[in-house]
C-alpha positions in Angstrom: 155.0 71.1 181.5 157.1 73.7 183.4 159.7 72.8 185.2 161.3 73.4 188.8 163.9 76.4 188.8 165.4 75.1 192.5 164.3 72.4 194.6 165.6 71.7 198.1 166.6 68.3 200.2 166.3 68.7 204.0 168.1 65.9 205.2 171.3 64.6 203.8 171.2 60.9 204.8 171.7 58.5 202.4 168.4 58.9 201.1 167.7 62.9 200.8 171.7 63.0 198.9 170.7 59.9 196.5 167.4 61.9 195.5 169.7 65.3 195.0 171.4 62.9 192.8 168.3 61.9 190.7 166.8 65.5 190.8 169.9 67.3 189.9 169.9 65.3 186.6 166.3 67.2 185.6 167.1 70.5 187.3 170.0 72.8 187.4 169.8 74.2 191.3 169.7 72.0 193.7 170.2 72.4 197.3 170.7 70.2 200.3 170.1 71.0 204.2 172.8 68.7 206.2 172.4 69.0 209.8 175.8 67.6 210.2 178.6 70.1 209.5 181.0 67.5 208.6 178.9 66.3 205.6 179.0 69.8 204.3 182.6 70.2 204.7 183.1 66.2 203.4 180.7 67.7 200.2 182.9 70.7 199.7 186.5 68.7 199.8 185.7 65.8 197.9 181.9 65.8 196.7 181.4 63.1 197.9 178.9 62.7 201.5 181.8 60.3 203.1 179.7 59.6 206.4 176.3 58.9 204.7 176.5 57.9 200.9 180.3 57.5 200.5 182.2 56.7 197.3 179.3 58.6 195.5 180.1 61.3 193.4 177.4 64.5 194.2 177.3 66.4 190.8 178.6 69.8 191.0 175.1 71.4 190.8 174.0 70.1 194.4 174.9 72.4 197.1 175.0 71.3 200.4 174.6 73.9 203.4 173.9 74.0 207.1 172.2 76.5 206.7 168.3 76.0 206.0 167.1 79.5 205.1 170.0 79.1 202.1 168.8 76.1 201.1 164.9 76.4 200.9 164.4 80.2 199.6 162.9 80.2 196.4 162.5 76.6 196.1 160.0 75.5 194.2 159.8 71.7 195.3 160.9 70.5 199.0 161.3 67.1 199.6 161.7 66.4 203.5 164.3 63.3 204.5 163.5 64.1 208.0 162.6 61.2 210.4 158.6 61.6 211.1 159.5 61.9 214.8 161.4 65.6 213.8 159.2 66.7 210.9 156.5 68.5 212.9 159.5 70.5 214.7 161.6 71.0 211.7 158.8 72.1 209.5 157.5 74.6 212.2 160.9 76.1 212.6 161.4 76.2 208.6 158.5 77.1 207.5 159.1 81.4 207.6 162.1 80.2 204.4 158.7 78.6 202.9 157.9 79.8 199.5 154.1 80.4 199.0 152.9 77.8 196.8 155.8 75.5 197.3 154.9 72.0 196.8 156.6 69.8 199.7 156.8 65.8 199.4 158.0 63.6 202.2 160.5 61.1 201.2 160.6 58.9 205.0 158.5 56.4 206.0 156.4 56.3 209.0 153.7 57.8 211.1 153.6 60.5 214.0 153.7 58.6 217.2 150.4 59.0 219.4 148.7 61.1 216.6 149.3 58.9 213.9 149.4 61.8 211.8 150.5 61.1 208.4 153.5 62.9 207.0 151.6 65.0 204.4 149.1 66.0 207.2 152.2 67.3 209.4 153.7 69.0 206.8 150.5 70.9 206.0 149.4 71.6 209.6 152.9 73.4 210.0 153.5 74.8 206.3 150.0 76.0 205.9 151.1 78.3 202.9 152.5 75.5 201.1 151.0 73.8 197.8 150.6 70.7 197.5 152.0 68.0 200.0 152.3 64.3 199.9 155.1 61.6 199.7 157.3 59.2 197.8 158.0 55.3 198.0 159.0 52.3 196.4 161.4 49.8 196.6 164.2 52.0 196.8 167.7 50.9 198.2 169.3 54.4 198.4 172.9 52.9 197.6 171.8 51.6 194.5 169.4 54.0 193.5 172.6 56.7 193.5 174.7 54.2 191.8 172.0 54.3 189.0 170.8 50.7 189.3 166.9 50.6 187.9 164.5 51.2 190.7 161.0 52.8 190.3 159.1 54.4 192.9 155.4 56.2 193.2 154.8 60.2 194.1 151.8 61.1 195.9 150.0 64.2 195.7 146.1 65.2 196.0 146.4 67.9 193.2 146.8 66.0 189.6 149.0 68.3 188.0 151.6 68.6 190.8 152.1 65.2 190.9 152.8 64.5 187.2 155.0 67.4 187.7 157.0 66.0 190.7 157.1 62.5 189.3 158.4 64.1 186.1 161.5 65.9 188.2 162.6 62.9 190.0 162.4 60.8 186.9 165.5 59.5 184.9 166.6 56.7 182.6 167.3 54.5 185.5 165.1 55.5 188.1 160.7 55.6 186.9 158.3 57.5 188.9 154.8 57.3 188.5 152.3 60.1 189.6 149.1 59.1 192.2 146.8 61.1 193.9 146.2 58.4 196.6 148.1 60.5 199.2 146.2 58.2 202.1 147.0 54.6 200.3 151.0 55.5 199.7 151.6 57.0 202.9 149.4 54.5 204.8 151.4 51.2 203.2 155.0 53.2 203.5 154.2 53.2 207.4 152.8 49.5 207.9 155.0 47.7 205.4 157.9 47.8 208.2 155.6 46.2 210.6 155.3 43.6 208.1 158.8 43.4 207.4 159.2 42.8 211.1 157.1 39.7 210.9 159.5 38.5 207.7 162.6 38.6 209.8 160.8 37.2 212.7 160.1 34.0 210.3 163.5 34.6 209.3 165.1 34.2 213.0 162.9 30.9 213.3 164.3 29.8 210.4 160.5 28.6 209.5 161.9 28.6 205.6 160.4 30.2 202.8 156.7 28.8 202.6 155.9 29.9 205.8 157.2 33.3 205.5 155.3 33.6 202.1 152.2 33.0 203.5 153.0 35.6 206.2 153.8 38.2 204.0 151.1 37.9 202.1 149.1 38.1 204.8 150.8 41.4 206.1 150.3 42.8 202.9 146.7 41.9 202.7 146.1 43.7 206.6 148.3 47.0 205.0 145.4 46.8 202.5 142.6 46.4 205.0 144.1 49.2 207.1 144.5 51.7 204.1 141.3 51.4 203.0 139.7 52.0 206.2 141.5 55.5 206.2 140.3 56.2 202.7 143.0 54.8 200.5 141.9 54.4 197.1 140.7 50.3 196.7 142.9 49.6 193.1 146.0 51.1 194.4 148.2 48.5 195.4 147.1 46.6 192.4 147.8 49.6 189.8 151.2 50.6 191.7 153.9 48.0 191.9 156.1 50.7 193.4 153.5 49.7 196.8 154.0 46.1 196.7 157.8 46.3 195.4 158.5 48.7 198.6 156.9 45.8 200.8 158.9 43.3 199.5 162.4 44.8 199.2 162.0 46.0 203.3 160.8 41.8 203.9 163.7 40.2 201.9 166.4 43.1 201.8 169.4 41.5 203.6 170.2 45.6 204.5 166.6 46.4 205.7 166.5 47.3 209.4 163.1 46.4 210.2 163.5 42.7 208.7 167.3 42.4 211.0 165.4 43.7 214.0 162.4 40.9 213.2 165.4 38.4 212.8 166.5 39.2 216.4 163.2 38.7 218.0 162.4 35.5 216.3 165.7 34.3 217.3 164.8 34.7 221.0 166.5 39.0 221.5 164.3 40.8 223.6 163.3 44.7 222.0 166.5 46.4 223.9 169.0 43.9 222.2 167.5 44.3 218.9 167.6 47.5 218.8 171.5 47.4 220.2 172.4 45.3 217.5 171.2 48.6 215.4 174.2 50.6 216.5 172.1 53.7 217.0 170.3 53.3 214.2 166.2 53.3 214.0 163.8 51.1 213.1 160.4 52.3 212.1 158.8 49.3 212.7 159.3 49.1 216.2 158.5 52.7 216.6 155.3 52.5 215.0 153.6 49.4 215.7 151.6 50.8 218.1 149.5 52.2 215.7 147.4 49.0 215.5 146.3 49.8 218.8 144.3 52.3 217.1 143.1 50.3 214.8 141.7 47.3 217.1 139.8 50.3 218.7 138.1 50.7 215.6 137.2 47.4 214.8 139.8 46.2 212.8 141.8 43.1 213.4 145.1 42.9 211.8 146.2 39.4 213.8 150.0 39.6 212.1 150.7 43.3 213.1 148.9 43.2 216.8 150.5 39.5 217.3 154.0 41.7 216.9 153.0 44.5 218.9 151.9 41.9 221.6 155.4 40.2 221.2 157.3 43.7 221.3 155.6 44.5 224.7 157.2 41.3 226.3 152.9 39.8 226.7 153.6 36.8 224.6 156.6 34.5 223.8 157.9 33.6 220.7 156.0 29.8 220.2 152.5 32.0 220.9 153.6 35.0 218.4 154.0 32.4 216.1 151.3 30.2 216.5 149.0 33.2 216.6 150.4 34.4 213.0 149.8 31.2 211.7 146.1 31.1 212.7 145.4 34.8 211.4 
């Protein structure tokens, strides 16, 4: 199977510089878009991305640049770190440095506010000359990923051959990606599984112990099923990909995961604002996409643990009723 000639990273958070990392091991020219100038100049002093990924080496065949035009011509694979809340704007105003045929996979986690537009179906609405586009998840801990502790993680793209392709680029001794075509089902669960992760913290902040948060992740999980399948996901795919259920549970137990802290604060009585402050600026995708069950109830489909959350979130019910509610689902 052929392989890439140049790929491209837009974002260099810790996440789009640990995947330069990984790819750069498969493929000789890889090049990263940093919106920040400082990481570039941090890259070019010591190699090493001091305000995202520091004390990480970045091998000498990952470029960083400010400039995206640099970074994305002739590129053969893109893989967009971009928050979902910029991607339809960045891809618009990158797509003319777009190679035809370039196949682009989303590496964040989320979906569009109001359209609930999944990230594949942004990028292609903007990058219409692009090849194939879909994402990648899994349980992935960018710090530990770069530092080359085992991790495994699931690529998803409607054409066959591109995603055995892709997963084979990303894929190293110490880091295992499997190929899908389930674009809907990996996309779909990489969105809800912060909701559900804000349920785990919740339980956490309650300190209800570890049966009772069992229970409730298992019962978020089984509603992220429900509500991927009812956009089309395929039905065996969160059996057949561990990377799915593995990305659940890492963002529900991770100590480091933002969505279980923020849960944490609202179980422990922190209204949304304080939550979010104890964040220090940073996001949580949880909160910013709950809303999408909204959509979902409209359609019929009661997910009790992820609407109970949104309820709670919207200041309509108290923390005893969240609770209780959970428990009944």
């Amino acid at each position: 199977m052929a392989k890439f000639q140049k790929v491209a990273v837009l974002g260099a958070g810790a996440w789009g510089s640990s995947l330069a990392i990984i790819l750069s091991k498969n493929i000789q020219n890889v090049s990263v878009w940093a919106r920040e100038p400082e990481v570039v100049d941090s890259v070019k002093k010591s190699r090493t991305n001091s305000l995202f990924l520091p004390d990480i080496e970045i091998p000498e065949n990952v470029a960083f640049t400010n400039n995206p035009q640099e970074a994305i011509e002739n590129s053969e694979l893109l893989v967009w770190g971009v928050p979902i809340q910029y991607l339809d704007a960045t891809a618009k105003k990158f797509s003319p440095f777009v190679k035809d045929g370039a196949i682009m996979i989303n590496a964040g986690k989320g979906i569009e506010i109001g359209t609930w537009r999944r990230p594949s179906q942004v990028l292609k609405a903007c990058v219409a000359h692009s090849g194939a586009c879909g994402s990648i998840m899994g349980p992935n801990i960018a710090f530990e990923v770069a530092r080359g502790k085992y991790a495994e993680a699931v690529v998803a793209l409607e054409d066959r051959v591109s995603a055995e392709m892709s997963a084979e680029a990303f894929t190293t001794p110490t880091f295992n990606v499997r190929p899908t075509q389930d674009v809907v089902g990996v996309e779909v669960g990489a969105a809800l599984k912060n909701i559900v992760a804000l349920a785990a913290g919740f339980c956490d902040g309650m300190n209800l112990g570890a049966n009772t948060k069992a229970i409730i992740m298992a019962r978020g999980f089984q509603e992220i099923y429900r509500a991927s399948a009812s956009l089309g996901a395929w039905s065996d795919s969160f059996i057949k990909e561990s990377a799915i259920l593995g990305d659940v549970l890492t963002t529900c137990m991770s100590p480091d995961s933002r969505n279980r802290r923020t849960g944490e604060q609202l179980g422990k009585g922190a209204s949304v604002e304080a939550a979010l402050a104890a964040l220090n600026g940073r996001v949580c995708a949880g909160l910013e996409t709950i809303q999408i069950c909204r959509m979902f109830e409209k359609n019929g489909l009661k997910l009790p643990i992820m609407s109970t959350l949104c309820d709670l979130s919207e200041g309509k019910i108290d923390r005893a009723t969240c609770l209780k509610r959970m428990l009944c689902a």
